[in-house]
LUMSE-303144 format. One record per residue: z, x, y of N, C-alpha, C, O in turn; residue in one letter. Coordinates in steps of 0.05 Angstrom, whole numbers, padded with zeros to 5 digits. Layout:
N
{n.up->Z n.east->X n.north->Y ca.up->Z ca.east->X ca.north->Y c.up->Z c.east->X c.north->Y o.up->Z o.east->X o.north->Y resn->A}
...
END
This chain:
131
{n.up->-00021 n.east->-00309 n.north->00075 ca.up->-00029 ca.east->-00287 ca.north->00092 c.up->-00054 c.east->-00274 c.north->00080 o.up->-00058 o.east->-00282 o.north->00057 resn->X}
{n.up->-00073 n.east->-00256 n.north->00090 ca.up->-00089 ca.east->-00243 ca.north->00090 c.up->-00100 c.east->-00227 c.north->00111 o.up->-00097 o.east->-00228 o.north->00135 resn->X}
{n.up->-00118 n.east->-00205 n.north->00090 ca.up->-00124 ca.east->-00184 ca.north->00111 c.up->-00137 c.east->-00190 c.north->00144 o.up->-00133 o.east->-00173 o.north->00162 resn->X}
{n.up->-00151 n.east->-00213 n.north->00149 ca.up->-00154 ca.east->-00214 ca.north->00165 c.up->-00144 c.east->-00226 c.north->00194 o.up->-00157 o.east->-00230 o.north->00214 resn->X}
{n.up->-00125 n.east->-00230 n.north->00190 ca.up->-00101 ca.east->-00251 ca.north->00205 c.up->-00085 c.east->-00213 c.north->00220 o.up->-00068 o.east->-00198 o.north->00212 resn->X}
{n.up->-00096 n.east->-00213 n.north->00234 ca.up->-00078 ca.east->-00191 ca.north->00254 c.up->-00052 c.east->-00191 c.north->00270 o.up->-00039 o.east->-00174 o.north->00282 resn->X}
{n.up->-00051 n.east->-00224 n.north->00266 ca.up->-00023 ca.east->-00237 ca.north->00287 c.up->-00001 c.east->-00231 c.north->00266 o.up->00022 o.east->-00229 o.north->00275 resn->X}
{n.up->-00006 n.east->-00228 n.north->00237 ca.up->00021 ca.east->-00228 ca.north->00228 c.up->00026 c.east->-00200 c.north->00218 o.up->00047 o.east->-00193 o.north->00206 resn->X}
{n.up->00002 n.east->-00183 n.north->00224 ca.up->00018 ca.east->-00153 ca.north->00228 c.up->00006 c.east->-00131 c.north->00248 o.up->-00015 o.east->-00127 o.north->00260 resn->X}
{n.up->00025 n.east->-00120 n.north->00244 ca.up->00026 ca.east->-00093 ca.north->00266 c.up->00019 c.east->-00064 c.north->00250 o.up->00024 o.east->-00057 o.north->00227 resn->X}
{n.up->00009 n.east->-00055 n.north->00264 ca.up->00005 ca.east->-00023 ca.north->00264 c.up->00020 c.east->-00002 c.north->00283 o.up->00017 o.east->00004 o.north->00307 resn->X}
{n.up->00036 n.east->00004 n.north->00266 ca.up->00050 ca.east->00020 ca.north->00284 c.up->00064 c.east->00053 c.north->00276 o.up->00073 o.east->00053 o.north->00253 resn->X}
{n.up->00066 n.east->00071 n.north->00285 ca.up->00085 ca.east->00097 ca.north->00270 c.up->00105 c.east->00097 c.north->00263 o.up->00124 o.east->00087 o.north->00276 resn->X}
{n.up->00108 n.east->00105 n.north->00242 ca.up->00133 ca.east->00109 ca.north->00222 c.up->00139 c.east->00133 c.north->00214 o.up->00127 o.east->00151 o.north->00226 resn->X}
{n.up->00148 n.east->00137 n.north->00203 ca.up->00170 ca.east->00168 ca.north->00190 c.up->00136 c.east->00174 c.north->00174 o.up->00122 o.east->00194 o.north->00175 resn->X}
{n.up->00133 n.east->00159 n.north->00166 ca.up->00104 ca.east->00173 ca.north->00137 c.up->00085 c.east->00173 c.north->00158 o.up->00067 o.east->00186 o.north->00148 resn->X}
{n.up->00077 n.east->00164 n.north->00183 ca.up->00045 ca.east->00165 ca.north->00193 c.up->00053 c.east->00136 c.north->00207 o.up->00074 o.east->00127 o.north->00216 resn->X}
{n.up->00022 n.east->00123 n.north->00203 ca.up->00010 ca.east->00104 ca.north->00215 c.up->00032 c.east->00078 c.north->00187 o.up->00039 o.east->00084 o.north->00164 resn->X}
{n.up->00036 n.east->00059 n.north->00195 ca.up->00042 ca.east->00041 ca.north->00182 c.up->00040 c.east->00013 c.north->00186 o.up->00034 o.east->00001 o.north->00207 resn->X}
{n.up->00045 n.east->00003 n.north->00165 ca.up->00032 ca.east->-00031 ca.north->00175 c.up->00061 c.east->-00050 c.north->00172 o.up->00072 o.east->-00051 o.north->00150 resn->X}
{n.up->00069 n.east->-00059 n.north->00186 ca.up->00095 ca.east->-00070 ca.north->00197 c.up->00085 c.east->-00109 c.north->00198 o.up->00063 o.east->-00118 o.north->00206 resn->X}
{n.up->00107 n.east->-00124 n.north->00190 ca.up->00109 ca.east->-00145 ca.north->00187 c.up->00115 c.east->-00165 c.north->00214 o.up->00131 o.east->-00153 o.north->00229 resn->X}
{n.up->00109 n.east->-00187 n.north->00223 ca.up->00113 ca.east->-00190 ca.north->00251 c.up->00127 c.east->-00220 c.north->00239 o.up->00142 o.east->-00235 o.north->00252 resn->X}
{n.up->00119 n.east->-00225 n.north->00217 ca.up->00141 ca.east->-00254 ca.north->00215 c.up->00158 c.east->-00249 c.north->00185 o.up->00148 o.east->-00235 o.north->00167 resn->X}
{n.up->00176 n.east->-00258 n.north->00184 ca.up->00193 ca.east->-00257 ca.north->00157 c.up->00175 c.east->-00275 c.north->00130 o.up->00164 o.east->-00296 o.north->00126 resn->X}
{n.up->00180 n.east->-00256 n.north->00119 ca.up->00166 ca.east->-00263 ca.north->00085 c.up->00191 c.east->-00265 c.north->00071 o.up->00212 o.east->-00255 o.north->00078 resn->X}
{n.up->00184 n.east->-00282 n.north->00048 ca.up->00203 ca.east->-00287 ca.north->00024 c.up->00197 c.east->-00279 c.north->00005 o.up->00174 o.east->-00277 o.north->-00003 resn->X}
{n.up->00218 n.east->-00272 n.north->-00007 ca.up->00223 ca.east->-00257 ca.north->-00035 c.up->00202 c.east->-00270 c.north->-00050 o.up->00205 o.east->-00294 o.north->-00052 resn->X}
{n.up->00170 n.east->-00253 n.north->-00067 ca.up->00156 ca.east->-00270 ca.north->-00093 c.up->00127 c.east->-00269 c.north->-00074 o.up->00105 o.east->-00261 o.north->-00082 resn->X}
{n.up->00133 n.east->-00280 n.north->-00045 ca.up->00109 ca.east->-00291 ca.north->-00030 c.up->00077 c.east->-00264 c.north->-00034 o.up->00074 o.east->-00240 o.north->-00040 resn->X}
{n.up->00068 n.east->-00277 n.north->-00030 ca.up->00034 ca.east->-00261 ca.north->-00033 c.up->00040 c.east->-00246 c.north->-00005 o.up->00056 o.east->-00256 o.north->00011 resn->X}
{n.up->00026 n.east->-00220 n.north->00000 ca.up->00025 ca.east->-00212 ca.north->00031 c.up->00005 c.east->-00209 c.north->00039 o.up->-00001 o.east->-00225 o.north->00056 resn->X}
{n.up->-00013 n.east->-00190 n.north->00033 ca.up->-00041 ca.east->-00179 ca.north->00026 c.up->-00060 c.east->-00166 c.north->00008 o.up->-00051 o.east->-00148 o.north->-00007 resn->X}
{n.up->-00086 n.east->-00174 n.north->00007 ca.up->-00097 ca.east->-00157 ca.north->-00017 c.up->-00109 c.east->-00133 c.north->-00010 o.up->-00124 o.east->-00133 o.north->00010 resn->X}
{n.up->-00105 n.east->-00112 n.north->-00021 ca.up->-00117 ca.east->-00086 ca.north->-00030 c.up->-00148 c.east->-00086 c.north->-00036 o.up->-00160 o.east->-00088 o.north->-00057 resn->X}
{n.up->-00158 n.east->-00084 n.north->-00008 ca.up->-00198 ca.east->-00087 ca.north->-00010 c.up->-00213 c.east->-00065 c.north->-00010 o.up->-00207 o.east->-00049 o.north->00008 resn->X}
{n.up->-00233 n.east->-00059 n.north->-00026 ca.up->-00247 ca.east->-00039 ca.north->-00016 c.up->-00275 c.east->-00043 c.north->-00034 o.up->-00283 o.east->-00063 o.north->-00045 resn->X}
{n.up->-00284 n.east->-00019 n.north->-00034 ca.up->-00314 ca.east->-00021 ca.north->-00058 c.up->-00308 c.east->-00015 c.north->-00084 o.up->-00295 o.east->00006 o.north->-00086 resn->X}
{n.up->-00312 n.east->-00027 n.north->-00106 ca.up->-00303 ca.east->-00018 ca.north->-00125 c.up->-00322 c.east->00005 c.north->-00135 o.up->-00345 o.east->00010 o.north->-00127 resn->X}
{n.up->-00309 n.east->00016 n.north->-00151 ca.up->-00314 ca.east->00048 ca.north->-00161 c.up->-00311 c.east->00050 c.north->-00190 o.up->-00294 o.east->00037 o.north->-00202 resn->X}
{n.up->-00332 n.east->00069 n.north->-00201 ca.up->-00330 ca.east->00073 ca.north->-00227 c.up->-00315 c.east->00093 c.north->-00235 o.up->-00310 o.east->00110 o.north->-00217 resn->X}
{n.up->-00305 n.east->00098 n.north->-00258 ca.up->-00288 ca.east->00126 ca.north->-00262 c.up->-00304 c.east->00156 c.north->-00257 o.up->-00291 o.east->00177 o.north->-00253 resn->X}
{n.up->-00328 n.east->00155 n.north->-00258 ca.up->-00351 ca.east->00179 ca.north->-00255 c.up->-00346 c.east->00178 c.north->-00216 o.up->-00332 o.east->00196 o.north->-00206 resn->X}
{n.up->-00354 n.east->00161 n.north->-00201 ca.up->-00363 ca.east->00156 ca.north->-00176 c.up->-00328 c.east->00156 c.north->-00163 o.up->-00327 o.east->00156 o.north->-00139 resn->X}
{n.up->-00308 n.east->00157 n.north->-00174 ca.up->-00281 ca.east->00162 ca.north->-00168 c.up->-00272 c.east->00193 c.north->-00164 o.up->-00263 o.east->00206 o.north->-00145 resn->X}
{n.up->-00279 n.east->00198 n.north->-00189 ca.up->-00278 ca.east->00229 ca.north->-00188 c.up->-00294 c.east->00251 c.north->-00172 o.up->-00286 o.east->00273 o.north->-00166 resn->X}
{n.up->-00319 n.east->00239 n.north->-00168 ca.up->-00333 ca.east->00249 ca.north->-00148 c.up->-00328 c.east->00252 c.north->-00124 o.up->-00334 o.east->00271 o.north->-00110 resn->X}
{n.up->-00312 n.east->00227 n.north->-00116 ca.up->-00315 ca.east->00226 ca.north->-00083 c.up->-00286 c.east->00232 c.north->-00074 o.up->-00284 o.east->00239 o.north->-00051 resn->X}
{n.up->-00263 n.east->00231 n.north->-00090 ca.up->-00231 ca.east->00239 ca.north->-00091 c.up->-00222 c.east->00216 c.north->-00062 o.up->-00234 o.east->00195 o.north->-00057 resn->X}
{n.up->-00203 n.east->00225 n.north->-00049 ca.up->-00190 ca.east->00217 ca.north->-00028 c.up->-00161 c.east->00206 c.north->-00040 o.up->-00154 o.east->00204 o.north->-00064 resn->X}
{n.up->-00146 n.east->00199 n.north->-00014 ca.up->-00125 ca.east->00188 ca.north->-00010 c.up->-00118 c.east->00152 c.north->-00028 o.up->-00102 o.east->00144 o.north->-00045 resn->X}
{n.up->-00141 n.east->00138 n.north->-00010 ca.up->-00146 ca.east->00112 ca.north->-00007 c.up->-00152 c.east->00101 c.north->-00030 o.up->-00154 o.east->00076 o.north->-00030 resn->X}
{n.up->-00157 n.east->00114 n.north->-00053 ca.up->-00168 ca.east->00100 ca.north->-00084 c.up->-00141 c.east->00085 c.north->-00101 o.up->-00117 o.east->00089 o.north->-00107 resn->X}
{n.up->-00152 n.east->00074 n.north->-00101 ca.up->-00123 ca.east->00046 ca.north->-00122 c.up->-00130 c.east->00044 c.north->-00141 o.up->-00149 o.east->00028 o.north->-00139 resn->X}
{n.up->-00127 n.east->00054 n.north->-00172 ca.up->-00129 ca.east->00054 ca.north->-00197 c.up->-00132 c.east->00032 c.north->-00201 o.up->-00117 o.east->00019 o.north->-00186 resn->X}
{n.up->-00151 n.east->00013 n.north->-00219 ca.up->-00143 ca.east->-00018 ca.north->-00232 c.up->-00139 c.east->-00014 c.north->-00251 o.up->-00122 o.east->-00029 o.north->-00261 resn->X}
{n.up->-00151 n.east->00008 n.north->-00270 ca.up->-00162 ca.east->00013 ca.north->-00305 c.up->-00172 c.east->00033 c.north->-00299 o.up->-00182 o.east->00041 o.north->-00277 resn->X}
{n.up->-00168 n.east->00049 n.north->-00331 ca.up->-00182 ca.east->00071 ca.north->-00338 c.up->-00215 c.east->00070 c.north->-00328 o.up->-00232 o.east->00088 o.north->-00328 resn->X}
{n.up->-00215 n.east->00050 n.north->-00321 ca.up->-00252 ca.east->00047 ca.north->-00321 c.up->-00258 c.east->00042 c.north->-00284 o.up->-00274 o.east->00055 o.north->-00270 resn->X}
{n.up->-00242 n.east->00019 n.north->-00276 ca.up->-00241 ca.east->00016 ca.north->-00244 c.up->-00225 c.east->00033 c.north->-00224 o.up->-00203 o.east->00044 o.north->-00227 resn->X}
{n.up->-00236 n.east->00032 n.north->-00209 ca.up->-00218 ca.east->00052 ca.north->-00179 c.up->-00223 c.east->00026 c.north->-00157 o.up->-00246 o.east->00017 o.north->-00160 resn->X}
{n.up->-00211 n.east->00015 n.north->-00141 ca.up->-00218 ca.east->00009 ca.north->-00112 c.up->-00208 c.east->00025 c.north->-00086 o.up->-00185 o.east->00032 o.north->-00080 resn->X}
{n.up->-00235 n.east->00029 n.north->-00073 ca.up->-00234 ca.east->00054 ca.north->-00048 c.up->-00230 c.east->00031 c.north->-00025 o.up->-00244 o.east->00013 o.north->-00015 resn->X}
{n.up->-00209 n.east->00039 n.north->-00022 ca.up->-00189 ca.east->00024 ca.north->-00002 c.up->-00193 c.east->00041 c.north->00033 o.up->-00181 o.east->00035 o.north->00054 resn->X}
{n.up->-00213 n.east->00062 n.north->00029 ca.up->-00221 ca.east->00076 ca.north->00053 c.up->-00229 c.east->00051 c.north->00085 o.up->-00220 o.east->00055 o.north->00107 resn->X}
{n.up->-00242 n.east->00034 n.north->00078 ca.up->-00246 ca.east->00021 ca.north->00103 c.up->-00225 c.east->00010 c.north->00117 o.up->-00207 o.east->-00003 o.north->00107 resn->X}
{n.up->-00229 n.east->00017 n.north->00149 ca.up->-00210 ca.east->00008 ca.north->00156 c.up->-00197 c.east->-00020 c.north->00166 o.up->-00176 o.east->-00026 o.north->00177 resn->X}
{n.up->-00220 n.east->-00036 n.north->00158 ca.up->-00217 ca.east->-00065 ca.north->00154 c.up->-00193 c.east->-00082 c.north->00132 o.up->-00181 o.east->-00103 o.north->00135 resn->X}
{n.up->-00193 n.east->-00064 n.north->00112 ca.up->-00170 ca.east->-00061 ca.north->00095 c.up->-00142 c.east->-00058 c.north->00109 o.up->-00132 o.east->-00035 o.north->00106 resn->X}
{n.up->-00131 n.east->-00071 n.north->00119 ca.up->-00106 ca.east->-00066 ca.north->00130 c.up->-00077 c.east->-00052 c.north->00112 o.up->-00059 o.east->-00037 o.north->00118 resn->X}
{n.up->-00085 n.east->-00067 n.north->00088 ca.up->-00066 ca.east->-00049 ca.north->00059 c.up->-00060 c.east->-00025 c.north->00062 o.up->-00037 o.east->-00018 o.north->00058 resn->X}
{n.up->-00077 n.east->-00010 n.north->00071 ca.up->-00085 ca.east->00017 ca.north->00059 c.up->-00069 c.east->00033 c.north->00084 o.up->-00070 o.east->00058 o.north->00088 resn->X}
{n.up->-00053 n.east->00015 n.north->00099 ca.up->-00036 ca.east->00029 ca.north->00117 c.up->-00005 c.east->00023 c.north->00110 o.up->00013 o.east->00034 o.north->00123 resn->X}
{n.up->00002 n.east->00003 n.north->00086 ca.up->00025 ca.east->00009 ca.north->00069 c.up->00026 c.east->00039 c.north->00056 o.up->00011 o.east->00052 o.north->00043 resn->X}
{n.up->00060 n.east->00043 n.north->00071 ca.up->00057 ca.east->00075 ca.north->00051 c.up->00087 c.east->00068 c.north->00038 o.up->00104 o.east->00050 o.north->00040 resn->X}
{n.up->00082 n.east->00096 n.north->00023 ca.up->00101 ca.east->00091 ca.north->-00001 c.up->00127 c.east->00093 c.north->00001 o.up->00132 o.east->00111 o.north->00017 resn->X}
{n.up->00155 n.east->00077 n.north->-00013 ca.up->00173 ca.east->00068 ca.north->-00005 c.up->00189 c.east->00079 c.north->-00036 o.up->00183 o.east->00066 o.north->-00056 resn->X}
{n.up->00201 n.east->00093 n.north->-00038 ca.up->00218 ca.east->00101 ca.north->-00065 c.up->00237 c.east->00077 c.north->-00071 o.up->00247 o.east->00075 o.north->-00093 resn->X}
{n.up->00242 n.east->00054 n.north->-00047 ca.up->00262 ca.east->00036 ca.north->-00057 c.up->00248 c.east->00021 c.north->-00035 o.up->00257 o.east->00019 o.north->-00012 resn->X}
{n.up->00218 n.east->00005 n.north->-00046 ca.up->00196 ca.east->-00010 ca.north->-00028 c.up->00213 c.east->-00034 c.north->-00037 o.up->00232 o.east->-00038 o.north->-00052 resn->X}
{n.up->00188 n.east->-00054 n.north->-00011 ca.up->00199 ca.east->-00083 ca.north->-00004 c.up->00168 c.east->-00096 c.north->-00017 o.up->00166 o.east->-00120 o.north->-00021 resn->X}
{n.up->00152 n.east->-00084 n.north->-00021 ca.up->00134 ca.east->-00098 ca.north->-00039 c.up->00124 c.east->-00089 c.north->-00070 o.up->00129 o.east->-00065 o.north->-00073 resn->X}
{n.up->00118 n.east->-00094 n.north->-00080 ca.up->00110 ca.east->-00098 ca.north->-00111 c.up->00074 c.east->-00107 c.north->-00113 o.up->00064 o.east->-00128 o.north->-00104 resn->X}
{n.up->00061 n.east->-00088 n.north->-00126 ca.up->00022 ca.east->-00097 ca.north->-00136 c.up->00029 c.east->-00108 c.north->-00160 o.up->00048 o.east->-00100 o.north->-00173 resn->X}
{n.up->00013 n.east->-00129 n.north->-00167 ca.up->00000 ca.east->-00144 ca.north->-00179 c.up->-00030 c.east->-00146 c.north->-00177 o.up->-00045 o.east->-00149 o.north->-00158 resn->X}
{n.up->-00033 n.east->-00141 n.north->-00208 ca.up->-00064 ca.east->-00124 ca.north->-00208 c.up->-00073 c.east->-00159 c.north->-00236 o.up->-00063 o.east->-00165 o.north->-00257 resn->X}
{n.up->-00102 n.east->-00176 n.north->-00216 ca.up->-00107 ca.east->-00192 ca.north->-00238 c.up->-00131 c.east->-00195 c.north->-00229 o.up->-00136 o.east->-00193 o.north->-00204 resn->X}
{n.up->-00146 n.east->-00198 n.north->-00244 ca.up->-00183 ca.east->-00203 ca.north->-00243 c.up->-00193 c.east->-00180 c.north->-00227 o.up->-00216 o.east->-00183 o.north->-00221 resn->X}
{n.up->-00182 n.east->-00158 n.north->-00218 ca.up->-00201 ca.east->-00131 ca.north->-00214 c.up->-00186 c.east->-00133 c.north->-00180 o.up->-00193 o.east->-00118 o.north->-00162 resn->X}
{n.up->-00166 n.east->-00152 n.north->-00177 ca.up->-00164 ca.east->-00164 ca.north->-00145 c.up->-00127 c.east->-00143 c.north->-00151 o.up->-00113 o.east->-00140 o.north->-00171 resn->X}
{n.up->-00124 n.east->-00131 n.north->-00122 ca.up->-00098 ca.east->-00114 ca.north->-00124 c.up->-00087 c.east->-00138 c.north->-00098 o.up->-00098 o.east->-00141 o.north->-00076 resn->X}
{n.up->-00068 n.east->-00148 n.north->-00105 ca.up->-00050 ca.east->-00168 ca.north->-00087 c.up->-00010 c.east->-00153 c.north->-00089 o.up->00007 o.east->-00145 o.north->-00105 resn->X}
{n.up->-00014 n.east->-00158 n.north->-00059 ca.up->00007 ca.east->-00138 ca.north->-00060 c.up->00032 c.east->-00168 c.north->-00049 o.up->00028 o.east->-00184 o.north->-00031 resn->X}
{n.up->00054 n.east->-00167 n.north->-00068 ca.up->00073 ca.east->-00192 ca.north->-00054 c.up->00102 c.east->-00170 c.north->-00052 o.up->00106 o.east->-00147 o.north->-00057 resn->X}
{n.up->00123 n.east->-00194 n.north->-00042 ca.up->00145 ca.east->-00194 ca.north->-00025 c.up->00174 c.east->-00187 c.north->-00049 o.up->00186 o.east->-00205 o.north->-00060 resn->X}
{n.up->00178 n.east->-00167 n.north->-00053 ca.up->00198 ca.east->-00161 ca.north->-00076 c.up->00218 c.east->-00162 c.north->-00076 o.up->00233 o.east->-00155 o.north->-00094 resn->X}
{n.up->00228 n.east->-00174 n.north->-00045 ca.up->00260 ca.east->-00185 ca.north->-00037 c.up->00248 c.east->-00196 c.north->-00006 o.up->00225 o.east->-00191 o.north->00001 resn->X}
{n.up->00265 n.east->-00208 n.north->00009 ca.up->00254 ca.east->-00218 ca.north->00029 c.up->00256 c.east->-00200 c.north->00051 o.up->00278 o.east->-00191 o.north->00059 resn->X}
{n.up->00236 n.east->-00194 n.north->00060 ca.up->00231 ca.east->-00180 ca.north->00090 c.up->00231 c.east->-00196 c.north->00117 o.up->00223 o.east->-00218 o.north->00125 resn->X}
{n.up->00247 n.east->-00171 n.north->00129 ca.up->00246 ca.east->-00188 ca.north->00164 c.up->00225 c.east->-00181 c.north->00186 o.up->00206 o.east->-00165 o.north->00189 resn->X}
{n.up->00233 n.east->-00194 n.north->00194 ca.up->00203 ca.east->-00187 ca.north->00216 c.up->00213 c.east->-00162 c.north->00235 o.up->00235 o.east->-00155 o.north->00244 resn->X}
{n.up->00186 n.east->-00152 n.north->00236 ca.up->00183 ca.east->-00130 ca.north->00239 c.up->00194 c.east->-00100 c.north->00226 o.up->00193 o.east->-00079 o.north->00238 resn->X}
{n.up->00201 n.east->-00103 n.north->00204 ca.up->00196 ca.east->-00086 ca.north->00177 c.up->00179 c.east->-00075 c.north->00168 o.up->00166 o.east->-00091 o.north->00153 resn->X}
{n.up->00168 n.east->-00052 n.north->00168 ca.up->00154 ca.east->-00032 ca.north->00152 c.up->00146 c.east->-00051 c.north->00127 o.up->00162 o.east->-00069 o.north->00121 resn->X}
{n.up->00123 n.east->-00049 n.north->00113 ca.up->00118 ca.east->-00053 ca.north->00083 c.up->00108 c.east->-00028 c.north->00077 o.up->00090 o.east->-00013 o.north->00085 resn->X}
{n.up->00133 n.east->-00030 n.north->00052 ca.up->00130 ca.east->-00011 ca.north->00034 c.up->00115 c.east->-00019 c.north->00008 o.up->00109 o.east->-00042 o.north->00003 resn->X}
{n.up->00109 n.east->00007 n.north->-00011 ca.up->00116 ca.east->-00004 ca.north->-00035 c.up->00117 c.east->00027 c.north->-00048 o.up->00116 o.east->00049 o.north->-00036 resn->X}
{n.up->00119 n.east->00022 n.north->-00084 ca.up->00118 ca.east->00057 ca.north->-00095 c.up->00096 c.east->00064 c.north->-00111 o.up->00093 o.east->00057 o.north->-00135 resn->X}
{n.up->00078 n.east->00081 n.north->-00095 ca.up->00055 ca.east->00088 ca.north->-00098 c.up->00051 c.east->00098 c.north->-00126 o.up->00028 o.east->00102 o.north->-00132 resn->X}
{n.up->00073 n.east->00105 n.north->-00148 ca.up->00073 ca.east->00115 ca.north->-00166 c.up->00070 c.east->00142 c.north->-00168 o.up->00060 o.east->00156 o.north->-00151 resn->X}
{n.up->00082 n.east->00153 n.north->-00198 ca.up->00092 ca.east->00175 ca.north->-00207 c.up->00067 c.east->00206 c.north->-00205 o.up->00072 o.east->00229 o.north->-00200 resn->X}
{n.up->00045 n.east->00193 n.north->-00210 ca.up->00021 ca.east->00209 ca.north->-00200 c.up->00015 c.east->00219 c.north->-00181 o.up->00019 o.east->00243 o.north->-00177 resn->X}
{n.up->00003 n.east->00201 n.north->-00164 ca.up->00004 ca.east->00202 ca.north->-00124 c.up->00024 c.east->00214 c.north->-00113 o.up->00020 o.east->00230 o.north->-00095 resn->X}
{n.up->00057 n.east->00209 n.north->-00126 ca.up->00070 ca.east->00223 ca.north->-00106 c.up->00070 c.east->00249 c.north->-00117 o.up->00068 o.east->00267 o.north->-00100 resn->X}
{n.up->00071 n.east->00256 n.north->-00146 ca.up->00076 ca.east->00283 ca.north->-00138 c.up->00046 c.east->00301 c.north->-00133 o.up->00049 o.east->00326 o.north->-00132 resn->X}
{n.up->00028 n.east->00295 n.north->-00132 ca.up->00001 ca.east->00304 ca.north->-00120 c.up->00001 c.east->00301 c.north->-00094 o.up->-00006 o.east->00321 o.north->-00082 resn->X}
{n.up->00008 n.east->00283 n.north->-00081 ca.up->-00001 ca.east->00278 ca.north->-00052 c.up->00030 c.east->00285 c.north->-00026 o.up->00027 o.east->00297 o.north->-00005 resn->X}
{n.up->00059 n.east->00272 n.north->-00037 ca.up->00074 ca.east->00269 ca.north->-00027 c.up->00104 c.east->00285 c.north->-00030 o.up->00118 o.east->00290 o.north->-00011 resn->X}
{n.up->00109 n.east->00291 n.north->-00054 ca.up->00127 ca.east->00311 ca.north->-00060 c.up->00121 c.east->00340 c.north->-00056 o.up->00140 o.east->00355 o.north->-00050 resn->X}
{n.up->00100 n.east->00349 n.north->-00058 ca.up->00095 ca.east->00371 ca.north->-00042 c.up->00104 c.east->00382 c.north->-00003 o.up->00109 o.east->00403 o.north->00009 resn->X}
{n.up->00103 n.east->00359 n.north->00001 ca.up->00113 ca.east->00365 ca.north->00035 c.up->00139 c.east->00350 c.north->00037 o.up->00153 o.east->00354 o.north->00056 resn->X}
{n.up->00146 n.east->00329 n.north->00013 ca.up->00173 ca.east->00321 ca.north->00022 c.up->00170 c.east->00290 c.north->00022 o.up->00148 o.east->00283 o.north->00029 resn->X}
{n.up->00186 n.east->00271 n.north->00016 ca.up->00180 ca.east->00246 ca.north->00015 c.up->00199 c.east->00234 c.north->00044 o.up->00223 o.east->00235 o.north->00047 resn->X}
{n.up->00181 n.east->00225 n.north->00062 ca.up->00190 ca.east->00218 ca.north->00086 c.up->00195 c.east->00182 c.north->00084 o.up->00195 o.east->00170 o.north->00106 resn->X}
{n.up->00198 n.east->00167 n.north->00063 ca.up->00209 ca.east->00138 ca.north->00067 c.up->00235 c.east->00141 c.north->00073 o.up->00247 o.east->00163 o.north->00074 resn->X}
{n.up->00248 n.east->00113 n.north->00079 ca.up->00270 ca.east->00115 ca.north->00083 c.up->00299 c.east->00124 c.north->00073 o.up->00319 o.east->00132 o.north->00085 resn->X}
{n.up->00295 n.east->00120 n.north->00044 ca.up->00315 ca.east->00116 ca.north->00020 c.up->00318 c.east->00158 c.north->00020 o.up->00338 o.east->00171 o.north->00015 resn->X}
{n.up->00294 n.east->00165 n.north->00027 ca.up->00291 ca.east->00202 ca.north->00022 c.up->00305 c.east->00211 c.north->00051 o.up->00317 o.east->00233 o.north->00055 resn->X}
{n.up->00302 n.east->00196 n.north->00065 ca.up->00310 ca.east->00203 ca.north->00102 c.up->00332 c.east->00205 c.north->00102 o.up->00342 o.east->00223 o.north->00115 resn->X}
{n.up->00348 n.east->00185 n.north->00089 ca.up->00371 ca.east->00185 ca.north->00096 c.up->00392 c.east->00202 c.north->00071 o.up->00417 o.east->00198 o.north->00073 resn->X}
{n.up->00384 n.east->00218 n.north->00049 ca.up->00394 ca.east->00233 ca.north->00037 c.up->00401 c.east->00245 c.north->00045 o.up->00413 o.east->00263 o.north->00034 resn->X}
END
């Protein structure tokens, strides 16, 4: 799979916003999509802030802002169905149990992001919904 293959996903609303939904069943391990954008220095990170920035290293950021990036419409999942894998500067996001089609991809944006961005208004994934 990859970002540019639109047949095997959807955009659609979810409990968090806009989300990017699965249109064929993936297996547990499988690659899904990579995490694209411009890469960013830690000076040129802090400058420009946003939502869309994906940590690699103390030193890299990738601004996941374009909307060609389809990733960047995975939101975060307290008990997600995908898992990042971060190697050669490349953020590849795979399958952390097997998903069915037409499933939400999740994953967990981490301990930072959420409580800056998402614990403040409430964590709307599923695992929080149904508390």
């Amino acid at each position: 799979m990859n970002n540019y293959d639109k047949n095997l996903f959807s955009l659609k609303k979810s409990h968090s916003g806009l989300g990017l939904f699965t249109n064929i069943p993936i297996k547990k391990g499988e690659f899904i999509i990579e995490y694209t954008g411009k890469l960013l220095t830690r000076d040129k990170t802090e400058e420009r802030g946003g939502r869309y920035l994906f940590e690699l290293n103390s030193r890299w950021t990738v601004d996941g802002s374009e909307r060609k990036n389809l990733s960047r419409y995975i939101n975060h999942g307290c008990y997600p169905n995908c898992k990042i894998l971060i190697k050669n500067r490349r953020i590849n996001i795979h399958a952390l149990r097997n998903i069915k089609a037409g499933e939400e991809l999740t994953y967990n944006y981490g301990k930072e992001y959420f409580n800056a961005y998402i614990k403040p208004s409430g964590c709307k994934c599923k695992k929080c919904r149904i508390k």
